[in-house]
N, CA, C and O atoms as a GROMACS GRO file, in nm:
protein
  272
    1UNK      N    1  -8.356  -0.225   3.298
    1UNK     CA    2  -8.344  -0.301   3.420
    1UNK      C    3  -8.416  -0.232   3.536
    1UNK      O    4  -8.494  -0.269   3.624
    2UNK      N    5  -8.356  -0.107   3.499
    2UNK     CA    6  -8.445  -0.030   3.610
    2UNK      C    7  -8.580   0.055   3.592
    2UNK      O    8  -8.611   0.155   3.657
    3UNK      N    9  -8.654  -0.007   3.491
    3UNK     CA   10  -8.788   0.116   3.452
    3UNK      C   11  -8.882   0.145   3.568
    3UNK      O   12  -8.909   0.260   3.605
    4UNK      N   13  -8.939   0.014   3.635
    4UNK     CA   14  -8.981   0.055   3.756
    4UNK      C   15  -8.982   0.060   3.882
    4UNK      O   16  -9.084   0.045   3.949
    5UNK      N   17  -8.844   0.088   3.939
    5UNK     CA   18  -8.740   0.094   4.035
    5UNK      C   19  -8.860   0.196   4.141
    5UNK      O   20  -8.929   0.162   4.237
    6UNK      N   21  -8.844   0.344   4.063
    6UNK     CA   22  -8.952   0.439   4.159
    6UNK      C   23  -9.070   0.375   4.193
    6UNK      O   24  -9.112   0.344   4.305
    7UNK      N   25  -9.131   0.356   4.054
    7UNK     CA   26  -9.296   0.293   4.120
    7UNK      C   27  -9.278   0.200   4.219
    7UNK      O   28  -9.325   0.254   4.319
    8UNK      N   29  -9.234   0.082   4.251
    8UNK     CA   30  -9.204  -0.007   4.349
    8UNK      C   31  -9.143   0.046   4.501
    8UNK      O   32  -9.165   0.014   4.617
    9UNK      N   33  -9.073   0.123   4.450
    9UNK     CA   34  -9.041   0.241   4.595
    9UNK      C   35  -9.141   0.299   4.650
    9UNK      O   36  -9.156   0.294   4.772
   10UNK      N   37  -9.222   0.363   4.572
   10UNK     CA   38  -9.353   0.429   4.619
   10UNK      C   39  -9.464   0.355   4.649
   10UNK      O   40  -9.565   0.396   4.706
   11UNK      N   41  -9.438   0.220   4.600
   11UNK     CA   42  -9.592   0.177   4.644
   11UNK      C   43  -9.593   0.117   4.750
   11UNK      O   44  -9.702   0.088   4.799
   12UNK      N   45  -9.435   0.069   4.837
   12UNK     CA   46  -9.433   0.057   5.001
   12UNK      C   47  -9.481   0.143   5.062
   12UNK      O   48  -9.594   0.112   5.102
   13UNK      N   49  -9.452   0.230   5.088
   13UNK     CA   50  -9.578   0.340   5.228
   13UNK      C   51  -9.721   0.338   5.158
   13UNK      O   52  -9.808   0.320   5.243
   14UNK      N   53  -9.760   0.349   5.055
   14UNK     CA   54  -9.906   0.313   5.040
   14UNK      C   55  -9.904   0.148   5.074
   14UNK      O   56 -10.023   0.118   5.062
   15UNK      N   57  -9.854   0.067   5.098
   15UNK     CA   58  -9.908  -0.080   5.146
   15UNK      C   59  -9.888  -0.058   5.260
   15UNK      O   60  -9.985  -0.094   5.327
   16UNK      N   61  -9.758   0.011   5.359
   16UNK     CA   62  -9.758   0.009   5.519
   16UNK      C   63  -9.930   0.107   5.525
   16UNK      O   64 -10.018   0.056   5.596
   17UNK      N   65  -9.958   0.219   5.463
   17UNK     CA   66 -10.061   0.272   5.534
   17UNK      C   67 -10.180   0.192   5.554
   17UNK      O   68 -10.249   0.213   5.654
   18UNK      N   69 -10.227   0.066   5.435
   18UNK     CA   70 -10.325   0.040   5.383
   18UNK      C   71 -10.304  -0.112   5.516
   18UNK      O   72 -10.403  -0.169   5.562
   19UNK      N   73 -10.206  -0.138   5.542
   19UNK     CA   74 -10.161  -0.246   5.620
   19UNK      C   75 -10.214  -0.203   5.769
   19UNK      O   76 -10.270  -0.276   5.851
   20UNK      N   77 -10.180  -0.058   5.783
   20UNK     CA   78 -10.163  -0.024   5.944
   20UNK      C   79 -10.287   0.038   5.962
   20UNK      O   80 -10.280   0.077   6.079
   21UNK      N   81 -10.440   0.085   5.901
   21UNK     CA   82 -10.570   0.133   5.857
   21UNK      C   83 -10.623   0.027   5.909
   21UNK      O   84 -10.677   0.020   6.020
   22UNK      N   85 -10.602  -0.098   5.794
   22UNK     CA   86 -10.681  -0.262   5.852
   22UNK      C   87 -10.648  -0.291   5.984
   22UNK      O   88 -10.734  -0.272   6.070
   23UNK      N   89 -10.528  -0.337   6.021
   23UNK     CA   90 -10.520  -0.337   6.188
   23UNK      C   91 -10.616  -0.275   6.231
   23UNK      O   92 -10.732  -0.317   6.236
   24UNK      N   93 -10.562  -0.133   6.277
   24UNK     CA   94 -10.643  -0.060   6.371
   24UNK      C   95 -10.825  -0.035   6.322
   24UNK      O   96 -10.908   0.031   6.384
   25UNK      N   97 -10.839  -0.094   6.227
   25UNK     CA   98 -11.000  -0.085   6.221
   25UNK      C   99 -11.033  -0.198   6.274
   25UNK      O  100 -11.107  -0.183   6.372
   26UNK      N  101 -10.989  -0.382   6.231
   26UNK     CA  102 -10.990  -0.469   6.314
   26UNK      C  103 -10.998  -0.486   6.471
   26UNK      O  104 -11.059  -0.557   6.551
   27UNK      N  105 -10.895  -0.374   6.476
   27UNK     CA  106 -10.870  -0.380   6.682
   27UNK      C  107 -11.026  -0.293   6.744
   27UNK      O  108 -11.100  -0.340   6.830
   28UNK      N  109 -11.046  -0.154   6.671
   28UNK     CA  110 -11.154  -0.131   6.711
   28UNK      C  111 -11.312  -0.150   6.677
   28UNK      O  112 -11.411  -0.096   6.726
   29UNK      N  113 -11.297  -0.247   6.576
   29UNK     CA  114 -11.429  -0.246   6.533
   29UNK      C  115 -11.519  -0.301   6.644
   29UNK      O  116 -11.627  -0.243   6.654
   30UNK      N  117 -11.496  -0.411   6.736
   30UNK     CA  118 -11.565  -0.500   6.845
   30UNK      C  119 -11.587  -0.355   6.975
   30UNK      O  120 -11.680  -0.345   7.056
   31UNK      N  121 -11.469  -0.258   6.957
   31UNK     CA  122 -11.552  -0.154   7.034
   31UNK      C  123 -11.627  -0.058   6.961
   31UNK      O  124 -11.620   0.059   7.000
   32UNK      N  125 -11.697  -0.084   6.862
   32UNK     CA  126 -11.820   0.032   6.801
   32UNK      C  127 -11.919   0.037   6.898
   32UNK      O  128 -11.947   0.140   6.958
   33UNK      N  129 -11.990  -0.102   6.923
   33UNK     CA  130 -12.122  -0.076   7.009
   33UNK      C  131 -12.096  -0.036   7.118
   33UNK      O  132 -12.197   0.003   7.176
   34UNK      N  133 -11.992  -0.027   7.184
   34UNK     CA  134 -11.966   0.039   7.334
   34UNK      C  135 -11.960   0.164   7.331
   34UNK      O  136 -11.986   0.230   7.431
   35UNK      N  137 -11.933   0.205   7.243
   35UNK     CA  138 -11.936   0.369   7.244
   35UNK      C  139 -12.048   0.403   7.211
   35UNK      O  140 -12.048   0.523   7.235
   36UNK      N  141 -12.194   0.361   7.150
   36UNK     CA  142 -12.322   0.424   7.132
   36UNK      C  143 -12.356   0.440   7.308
   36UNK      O  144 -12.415   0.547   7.328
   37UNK      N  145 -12.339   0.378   7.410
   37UNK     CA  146 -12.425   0.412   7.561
   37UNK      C  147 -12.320   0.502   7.612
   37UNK      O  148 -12.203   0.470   7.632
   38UNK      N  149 -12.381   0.634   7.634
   38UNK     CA  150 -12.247   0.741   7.703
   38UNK      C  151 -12.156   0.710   7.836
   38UNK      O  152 -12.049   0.765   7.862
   39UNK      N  153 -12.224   0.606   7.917
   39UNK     CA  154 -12.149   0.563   8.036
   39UNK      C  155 -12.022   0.516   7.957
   39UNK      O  156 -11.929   0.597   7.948
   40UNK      N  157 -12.012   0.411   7.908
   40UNK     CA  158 -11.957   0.304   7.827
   40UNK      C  159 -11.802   0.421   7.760
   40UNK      O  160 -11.687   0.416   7.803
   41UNK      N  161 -11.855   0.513   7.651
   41UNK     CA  162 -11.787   0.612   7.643
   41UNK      C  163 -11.704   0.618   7.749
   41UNK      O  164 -11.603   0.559   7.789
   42UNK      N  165 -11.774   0.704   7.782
   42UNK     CA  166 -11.680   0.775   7.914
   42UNK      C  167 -11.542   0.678   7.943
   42UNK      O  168 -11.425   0.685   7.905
   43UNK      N  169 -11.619   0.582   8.034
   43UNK     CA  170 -11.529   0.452   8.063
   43UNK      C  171 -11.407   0.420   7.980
   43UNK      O  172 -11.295   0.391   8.023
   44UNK      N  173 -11.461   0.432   7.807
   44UNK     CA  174 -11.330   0.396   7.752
   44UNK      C  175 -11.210   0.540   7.762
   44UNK      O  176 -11.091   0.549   7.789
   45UNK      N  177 -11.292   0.614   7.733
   45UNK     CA  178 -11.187   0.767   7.722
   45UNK      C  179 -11.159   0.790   7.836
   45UNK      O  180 -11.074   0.879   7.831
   46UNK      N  181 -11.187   0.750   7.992
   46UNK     CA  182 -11.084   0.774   8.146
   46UNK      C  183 -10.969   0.637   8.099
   46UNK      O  184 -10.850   0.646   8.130
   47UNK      N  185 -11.013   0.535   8.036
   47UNK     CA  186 -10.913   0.421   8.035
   47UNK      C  187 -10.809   0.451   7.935
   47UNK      O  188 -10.690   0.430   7.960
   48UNK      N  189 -10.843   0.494   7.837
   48UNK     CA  190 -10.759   0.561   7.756
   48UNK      C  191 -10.667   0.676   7.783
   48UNK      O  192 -10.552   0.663   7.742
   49UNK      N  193 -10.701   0.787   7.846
   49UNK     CA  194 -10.632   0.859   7.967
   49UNK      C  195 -10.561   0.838   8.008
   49UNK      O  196 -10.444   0.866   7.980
   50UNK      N  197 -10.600   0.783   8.088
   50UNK     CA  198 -10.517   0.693   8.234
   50UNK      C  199 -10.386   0.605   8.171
   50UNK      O  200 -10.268   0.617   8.204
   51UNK      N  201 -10.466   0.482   8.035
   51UNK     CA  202 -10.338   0.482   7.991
   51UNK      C  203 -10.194   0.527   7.941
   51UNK      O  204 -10.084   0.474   7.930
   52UNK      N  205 -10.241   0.627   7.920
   52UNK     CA  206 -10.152   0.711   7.812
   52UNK      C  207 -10.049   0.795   7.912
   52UNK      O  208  -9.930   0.814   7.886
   53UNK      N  209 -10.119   0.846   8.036
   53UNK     CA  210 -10.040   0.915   8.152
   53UNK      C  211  -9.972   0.808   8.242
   53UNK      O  212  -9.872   0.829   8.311
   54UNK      N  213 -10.028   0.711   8.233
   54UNK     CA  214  -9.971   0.562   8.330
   54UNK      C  215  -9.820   0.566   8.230
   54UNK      O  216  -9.714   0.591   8.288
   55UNK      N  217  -9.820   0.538   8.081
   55UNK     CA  218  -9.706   0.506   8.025
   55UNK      C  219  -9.631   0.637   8.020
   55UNK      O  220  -9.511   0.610   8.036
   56UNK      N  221  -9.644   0.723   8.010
   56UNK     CA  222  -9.561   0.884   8.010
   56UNK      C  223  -9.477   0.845   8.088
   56UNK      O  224  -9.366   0.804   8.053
   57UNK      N  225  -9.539   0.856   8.266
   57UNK     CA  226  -9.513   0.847   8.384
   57UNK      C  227  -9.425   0.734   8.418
   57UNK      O  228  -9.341   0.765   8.503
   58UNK      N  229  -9.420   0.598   8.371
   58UNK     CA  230  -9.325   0.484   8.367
   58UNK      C  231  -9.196   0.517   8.285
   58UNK      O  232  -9.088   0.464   8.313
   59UNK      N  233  -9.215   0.631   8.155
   59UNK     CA  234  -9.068   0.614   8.045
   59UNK      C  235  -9.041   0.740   8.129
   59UNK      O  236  -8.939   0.733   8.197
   60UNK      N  237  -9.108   0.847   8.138
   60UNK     CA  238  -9.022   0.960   8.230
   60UNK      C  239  -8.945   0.901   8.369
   60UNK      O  240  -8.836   0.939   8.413
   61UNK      N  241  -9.033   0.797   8.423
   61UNK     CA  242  -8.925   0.774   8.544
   61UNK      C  243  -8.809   0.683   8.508
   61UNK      O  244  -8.698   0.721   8.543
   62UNK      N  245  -8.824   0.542   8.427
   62UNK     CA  246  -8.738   0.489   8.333
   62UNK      C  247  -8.628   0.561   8.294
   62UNK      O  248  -8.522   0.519   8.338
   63UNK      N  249  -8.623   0.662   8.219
   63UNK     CA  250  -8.513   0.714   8.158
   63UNK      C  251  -8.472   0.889   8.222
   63UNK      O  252  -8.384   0.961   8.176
   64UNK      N  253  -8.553   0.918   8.323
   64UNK     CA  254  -8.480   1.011   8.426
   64UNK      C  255  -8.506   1.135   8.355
   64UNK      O  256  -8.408   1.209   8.347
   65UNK      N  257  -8.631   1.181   8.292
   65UNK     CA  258  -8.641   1.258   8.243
   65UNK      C  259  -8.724   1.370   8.277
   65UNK      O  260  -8.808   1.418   8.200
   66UNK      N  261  -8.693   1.424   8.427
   66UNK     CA  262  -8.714   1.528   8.512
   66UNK      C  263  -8.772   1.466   8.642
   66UNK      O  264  -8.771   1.348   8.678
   67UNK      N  265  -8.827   1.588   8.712
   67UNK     CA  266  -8.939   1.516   8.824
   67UNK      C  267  -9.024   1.443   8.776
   67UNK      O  268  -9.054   1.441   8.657
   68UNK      N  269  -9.099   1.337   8.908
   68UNK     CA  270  -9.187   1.281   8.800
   68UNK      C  271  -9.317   1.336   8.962
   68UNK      O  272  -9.439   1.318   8.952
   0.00000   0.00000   0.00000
């Protein structure tokens, strides 16, 4: 009843990885050509930045988790 109980266990996180790979190649593939002109670059990696310290800065003040 139970012969392949494990294999079927194990082959969920290989389908979430193979699941969550496609996404994120989908989401960035339309930005490949923006990153060949270095302005363009740049632009995305201050926006990317910025995002990432914009959201810190909202859950640290959100949930009171020191000075902000």
């Amino acid at each position: 009843m139970f012969d392949g109980f494990w294999e079927n266990v194990f082959r969920y996180p290989r389908y979430l990885v193979t699941t969550a790979l496609g996404v994120l190649l989908s989401l960035f593939a339309p930005l490949a050509p923006l990153v060949k002109r270095p302005i363009t670059l740049v632009a995305l990696i201050g926006l990317l930045i910025s995002s990432l310290v914009f959201v810190s800065l909202t859950l640290r003040a959100m949930l009171g988790l020191g000075t902000v």
